[in-house]
C-alpha positions, -999 to 999 in steps of 0.1 A, spaced: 0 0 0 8 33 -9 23 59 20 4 90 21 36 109 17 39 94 -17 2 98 -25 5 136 -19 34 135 -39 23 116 -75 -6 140 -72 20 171 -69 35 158 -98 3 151 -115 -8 187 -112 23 193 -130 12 181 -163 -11 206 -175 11 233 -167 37 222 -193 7 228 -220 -4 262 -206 22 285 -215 13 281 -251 -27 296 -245 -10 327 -226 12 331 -260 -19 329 -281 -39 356 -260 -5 379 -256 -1 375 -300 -34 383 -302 -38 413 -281 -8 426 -295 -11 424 -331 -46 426 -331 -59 390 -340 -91 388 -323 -92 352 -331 -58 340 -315 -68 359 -282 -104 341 -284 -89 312 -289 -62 316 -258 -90 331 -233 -115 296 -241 -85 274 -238 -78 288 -202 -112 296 -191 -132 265 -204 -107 237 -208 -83 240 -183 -101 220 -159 -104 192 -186 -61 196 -187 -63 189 -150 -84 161 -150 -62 142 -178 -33 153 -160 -39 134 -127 -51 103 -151 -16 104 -167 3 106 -137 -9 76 -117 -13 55 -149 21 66 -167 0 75 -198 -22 52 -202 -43 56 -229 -77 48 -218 -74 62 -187 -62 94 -197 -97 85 -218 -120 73 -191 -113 109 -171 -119 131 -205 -151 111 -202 -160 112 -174 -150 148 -172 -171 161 -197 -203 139 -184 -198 158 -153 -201 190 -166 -232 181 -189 -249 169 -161 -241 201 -139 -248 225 -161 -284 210 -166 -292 203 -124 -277 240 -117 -295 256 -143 -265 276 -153 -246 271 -188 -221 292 -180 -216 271 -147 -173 261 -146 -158 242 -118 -125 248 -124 -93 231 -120 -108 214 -85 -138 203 -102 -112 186 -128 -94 171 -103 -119 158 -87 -128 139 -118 -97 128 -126 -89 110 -94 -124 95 -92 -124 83 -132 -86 69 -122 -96 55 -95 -124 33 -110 -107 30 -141 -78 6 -119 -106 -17 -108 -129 -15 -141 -98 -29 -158 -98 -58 -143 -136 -70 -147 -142 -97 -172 -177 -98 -179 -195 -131 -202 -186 -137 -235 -212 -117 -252 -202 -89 -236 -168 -93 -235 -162 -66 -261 -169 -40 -230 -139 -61 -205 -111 -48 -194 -101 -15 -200 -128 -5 -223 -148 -7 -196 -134 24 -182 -147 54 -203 -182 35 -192 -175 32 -155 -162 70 -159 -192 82 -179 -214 64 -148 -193 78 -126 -198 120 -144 -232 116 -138 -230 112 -101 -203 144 -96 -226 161 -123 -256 163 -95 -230 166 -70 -212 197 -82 -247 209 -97 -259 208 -64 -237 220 -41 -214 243 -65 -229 279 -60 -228 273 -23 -193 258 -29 -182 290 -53 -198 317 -28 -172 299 -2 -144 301 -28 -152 335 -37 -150 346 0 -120 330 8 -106 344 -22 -119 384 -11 -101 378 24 -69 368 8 -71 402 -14 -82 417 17 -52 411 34 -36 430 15 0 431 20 0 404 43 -15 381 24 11 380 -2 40 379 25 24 351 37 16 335 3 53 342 -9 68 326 22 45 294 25 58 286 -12 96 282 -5 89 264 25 65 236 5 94 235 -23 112 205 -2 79 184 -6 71 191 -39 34 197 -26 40 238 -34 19 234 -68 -6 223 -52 -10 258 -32 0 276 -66 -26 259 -85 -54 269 -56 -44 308 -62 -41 307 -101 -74 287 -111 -94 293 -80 -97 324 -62 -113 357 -67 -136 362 -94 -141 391 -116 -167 395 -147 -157 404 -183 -172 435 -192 -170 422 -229 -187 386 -227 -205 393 -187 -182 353 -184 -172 353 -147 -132 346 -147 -118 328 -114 -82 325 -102 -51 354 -97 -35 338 -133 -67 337 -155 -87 366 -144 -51 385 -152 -48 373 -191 -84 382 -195 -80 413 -189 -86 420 -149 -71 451 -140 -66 438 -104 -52 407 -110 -18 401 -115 -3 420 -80 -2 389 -61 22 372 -86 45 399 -99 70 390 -70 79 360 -85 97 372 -108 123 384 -81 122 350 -64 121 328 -94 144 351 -122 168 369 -99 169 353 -66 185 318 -79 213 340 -101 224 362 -69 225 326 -48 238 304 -73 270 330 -79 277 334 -39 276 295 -46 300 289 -67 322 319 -55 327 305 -22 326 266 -32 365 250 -25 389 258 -49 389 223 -62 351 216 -67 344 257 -84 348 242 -115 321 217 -114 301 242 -89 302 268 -111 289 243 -141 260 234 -122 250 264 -103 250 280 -141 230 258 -153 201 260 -123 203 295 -126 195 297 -165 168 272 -160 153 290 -127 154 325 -151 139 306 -184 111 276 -171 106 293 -134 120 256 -120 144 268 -94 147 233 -75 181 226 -89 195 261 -68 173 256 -40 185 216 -37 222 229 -35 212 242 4 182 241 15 186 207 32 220 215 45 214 250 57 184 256 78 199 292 79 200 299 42 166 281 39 149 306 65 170 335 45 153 323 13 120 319 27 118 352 40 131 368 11 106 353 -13 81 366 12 97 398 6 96 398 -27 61 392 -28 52 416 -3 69 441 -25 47 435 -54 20 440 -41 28 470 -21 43 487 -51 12 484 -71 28 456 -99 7 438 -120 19 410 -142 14 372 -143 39 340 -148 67 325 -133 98 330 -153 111 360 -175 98 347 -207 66 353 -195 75 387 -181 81 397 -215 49 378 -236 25 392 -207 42 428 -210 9 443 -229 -11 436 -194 13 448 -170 9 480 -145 41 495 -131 59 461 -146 88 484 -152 100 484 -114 110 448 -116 142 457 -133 159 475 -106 142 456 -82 159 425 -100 194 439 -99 190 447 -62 172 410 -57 201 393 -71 231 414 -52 208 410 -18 208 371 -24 242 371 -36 255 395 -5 237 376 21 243 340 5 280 346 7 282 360 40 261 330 57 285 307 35 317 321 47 304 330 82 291 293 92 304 272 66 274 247 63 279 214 42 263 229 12 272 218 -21 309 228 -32 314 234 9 316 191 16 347 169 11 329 137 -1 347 112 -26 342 121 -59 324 150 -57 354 166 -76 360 152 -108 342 137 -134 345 102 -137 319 99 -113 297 81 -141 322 65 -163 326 34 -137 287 33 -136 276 -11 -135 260 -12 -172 274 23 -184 283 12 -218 290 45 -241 261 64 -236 266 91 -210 233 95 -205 227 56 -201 261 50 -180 244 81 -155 214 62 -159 229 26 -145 249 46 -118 219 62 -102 195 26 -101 226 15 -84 226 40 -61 189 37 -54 196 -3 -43 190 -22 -78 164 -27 -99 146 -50 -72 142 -22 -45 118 -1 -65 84 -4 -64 74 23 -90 89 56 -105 78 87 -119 91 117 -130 79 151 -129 95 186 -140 127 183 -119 123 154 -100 125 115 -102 97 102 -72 102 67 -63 83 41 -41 111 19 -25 108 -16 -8 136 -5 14 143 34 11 178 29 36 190 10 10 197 45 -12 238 59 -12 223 100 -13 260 106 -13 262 84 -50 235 100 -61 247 137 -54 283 126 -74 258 115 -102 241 151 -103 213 152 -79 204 183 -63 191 167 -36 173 135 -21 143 136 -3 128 109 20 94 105 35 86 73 43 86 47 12 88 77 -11 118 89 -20 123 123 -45 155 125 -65 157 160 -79 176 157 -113 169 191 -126 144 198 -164 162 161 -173 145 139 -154 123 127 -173 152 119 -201 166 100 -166 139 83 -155 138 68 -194 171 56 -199 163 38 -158 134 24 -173 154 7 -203 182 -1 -180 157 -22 -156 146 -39 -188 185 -44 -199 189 -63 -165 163 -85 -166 170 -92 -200 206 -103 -187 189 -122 -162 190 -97 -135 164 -100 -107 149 -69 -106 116 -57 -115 105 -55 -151 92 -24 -151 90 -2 -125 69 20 -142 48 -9 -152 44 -20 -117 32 14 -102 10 15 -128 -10 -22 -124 -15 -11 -86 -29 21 -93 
């Protein structure tokens, strides 16, 4: 059975799917505001306001199945019952239950869609067994959540809204808070879950153009909401200047013989913290190691947030590329410039100062074995000549063998594992083989790998099935595995 720690944490990275996909309607609504396609920012505004939820609900469907087609199926299904039957009990066609209406759907479609699977019914039915019985059982199961959210919705939305107005109503606060409680979820992986809440779910505004009611800080800012946007514009200090200044005091004050390899790495995390918003593979260098830096960095980011909203910004996203396609929306978006320059020599200042003061055993600050050169992978059981594949081999050593994982996942940055016996992982191995960090709650362990992972947790995959074709004894799919039980 599952550990609730690990439960939480497939559905994190579940919630993570959708997000990948909705960059691209935020492009369409920014090309069309700005060169004046009406069509192209339609389009944009229906894909976030309508079928986002839908995203969600195939999201969650795809992570605890690894894909699988007719799940991923059975929760369209029994998606878009749910909303069919809603609309018709409430009375409302306009009625949206957003992304918590979608992932309500999802888990309960993926849920039934594991047991339907396995039902054989008689012979002259058997074209419905198996897994085609699960865009059935999920339909079956939309109608029910239809007259449940059609029912109980308004009463459910007049809650949202409220506890959306008293977020806005705290003002200031709110967003200190909201900034801080972010950085201090990053260790768990559970922050998106808050993220997600704030961007698709609270506060509501009205389009003057189409009277549609737009919910969530995110949405209600690309339609057009000229209050939205000030409780995200801080992030742009936290996640596109904050990781630079701390990744530079980094590798500035990492041993003379590891700054080389430091310096690679903390490069690289700081690019992809300014470019995708992913700032795990800074964070991982410390925040485990330094409870000091981590309460520095958590404070900061509330900082940082608190300033954006008490400087009057509006603008919406989570890295700089979205700075710039969300530009046309933006109210007093200039002031993040020099507050970036400051942001980044604040971290940087600080960082280094902590770092030399106390020393901690950050990365670049240890002595362990290997954590030097290069080789680390070359000697890797099963390397071959692939780099990627001989990385690949060294970290399912390093996790105990094929036969100690149960199942294996990967989301943005991370690789999350269910292990028969977590104590059986070398973190140290695992850190020479470019982890950022290693995680452990329970069964679950997280492996954060950086934007690769998922390229990792492929070539793991095929090196599993390389063992066991050699006769190995471990599992023949991991993936395969998590995905029967689910």
């Amino acid at each position: 059975m599952r550990t609730r720690a690990a439960f939480f944490q497939r559905v994190s990275a579940s919630l993570m799917i959708p997000l990948t996909f909705l960059p691209f309607p935020a492009v369409l609504v920014a090309l069309g505001t700005v060169l004046g396609l009406g069509p192209l920012e339609q389009a944009g505004l229906e894909l976030l306001r309508d079928w986002v939820p839908l995203f969600f609900a195939m999201g969650i469907a795809v992570g605890f199945t690894q894909g699988d087609g007719m799940a991923v199926l059975s929760a369209a299904a029994g998606y878009l019952t749910m909303i069919a039957v809603a609309v018709g009990v409430a009375g409302d066609p306009a009625l949206n239950v957003g992304a918590l209406g979608g992932i309500a759907a999802g888990a309960l479609c993926t849920w039934l869609y594991g047991r339907a699977s396995r039902v054989r019914l008689p012979e002259f039915l058997a074209l419905f067994s198996g897994k085609r019985m699960g865009p059935i059982a999920a339909a079956l199961a939309g109608v029910g959540l239809g007259y449940f959210f059609g029912l109980i919705w308004p009463a459910f939305y007049a809650a949202i809204y409220g506890l959306g107005q008293w977020i806005y109503a705290a003002g200031g606060t709110g967003a200190f808070v909201y900034g801080g409680i972010l950085r201090l979820l990053i260790p768990t992986g559970l922050h998106h879950i808050l993220m997600q809440l704030v961007d698709y779910q609270l506060g509501a505004w009205t389009d003057p153009t189409t009277g549609q009611v737009v919910v969530g800080e995110y949405l209600r800012f690309l339609s057009g909401d000229p209050a939205a946007g000030r409780l995200l514009s801080g992030f742009f200090l936290t996640l596109g200047f904050g990781p630079l200044g701390a990744a530079l005091a980094i590798a500035h004050e990492a041993r003379p013989e590891q700054r080389r390899r430091v310096s690679g790495m903390m490069l690289s995390g700081a690019l992809t913290a300014m470019v995708v918003g992913i700032t795990e593979p800074v964070e991982f260098a410390f925040i485990f190691a330094s409870p000091l830096l981590l309460a520095l960095h958590v404070l900061l980011s509330a900082v940082a947030s608190f300033l954006g909203y008490a400087l009057d910004i509006h603008l919406g996203g989570y890295a700089l590329p979205m700075m710039l396609i969300n530009w046309h929306r933006q109210q007093n978006g200039w002031l993040l410039l020099p507050l970036g320059v400051l942001w980044t020599l604040l971290y940087y200042v600080t960082f280094r100062l902590i770092i030399r003061w106390r020393r901690p055993p950050i990365l670049g600050q240890s002595g362990e074995a290997g954590e030097g050169g290069d080789g680390a992978v070359a000697g890797a059981p099963g390397a071959g000549s692939d780099p990627l594949q001989a990385q690949a081999a060294g970290i399912l050593a390093a996790l105990g063998g094929p036969s100690n994982i149960r199942s294996l996942t990967a989301c943005m940055t991370r690789l999350r594992l269910e292990l028969n016996t977590p104590d059986a992982v070398d973190a140290a191995r695992l850190r020479e083989l470019g982890a950022a960090g290693v995680v452990r709650t329970g069964d679950a362990v997280q492996v954060v790998m950086g934007p690769r992972a998922g390229d990792i947790a492929r070539a793991i995959e095929e090196e599993v099935a390389r063992t066991a074709g050699d006769g190995g004894r471990g599992n023949p799919s991991p993936n395969r595995r998590g995905q029967d039980e689910t």
